[in-house]
N, C-alpha and C positions, 0 to 999 in steps of 0.2 A: 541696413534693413531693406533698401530696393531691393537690393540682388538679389536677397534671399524672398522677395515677392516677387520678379520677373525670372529668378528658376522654378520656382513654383507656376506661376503661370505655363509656362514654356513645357514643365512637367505634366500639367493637367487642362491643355489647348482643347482635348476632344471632350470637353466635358464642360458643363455652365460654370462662368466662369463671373461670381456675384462680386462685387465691391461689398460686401458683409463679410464672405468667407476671407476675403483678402485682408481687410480691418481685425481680422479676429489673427490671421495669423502673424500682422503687425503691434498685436495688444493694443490696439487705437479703437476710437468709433468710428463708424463709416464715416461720420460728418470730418474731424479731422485725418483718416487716411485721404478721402477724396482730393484737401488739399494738399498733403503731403505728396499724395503721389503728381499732382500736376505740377507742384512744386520741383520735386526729383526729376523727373522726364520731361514737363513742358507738354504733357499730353491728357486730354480727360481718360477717365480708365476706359471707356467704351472704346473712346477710340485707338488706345495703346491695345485693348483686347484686338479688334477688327483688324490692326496693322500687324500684331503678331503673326495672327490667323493668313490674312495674305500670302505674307512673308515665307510662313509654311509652306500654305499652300502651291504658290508660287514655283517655291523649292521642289516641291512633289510631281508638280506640274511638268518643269525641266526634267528630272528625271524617272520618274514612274512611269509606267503605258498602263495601270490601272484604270478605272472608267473615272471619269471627272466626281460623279456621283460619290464616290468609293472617298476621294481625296478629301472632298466636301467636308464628309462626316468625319472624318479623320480627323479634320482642323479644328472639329467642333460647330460649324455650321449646320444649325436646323434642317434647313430645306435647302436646297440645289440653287432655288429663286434668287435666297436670298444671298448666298455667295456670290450667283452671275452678277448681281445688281454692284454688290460690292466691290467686289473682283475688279469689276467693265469701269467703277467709275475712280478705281484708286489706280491701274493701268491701263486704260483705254482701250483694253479688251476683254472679250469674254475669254472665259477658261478655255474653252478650245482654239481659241485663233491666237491665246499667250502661249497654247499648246505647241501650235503649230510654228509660230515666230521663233519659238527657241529652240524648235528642231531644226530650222533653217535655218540658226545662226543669228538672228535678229536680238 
């Protein structure tokens, strides 16, 4: 049953991605997915969302020259802001200077 909720996730990154819809696609209620998935992964679903969404993004980051903005949304983040924020403090940089590290090699 994960897999088949983290290819779903992975399917549907650029889009609100609720611990309800996820419960429903599990046939659970939120209250017991919530545990089952930090049970499965070892992660709350916020934050298993957030780290997907890096990951992506990350990935995009390495290879795309689209505008940061563009990736952003892509990954399913709202605002720019709040990717910098998360982005900066899950890799120790902003989008652009993870941009630039991986262009050089770093």
């Amino acid at each position: 049953r994960i897999d088949q909720v983290l290819a779903w996730m992975h399917r549907h990154l650029h889009t609100e991605l609720a611990l309800e819809d996820a419960a429903r696609r599990a046939h659970v209620s939120p209250a017991a997915f919530s545990r089952f998935f930090r049970r499965e992964t070892g992660r709350t679903w916020t934050d298993a969302v957030q780290a997907m969404r890096c990951s992506e993004a990350a990935r995009r980051l390495r290879r795309d020259t689209r505008p940061v903005a563009e990736i952003a949304a892509d990954c399913g983040w709202r605002t720019q802001c709040h990717f910098n924020l998360v982005l900066s403090a899950r890799f120790g940089l902003t989008p652009r200077q993870y941009r630039r590290a991986a262009a050089a090699g770093g």
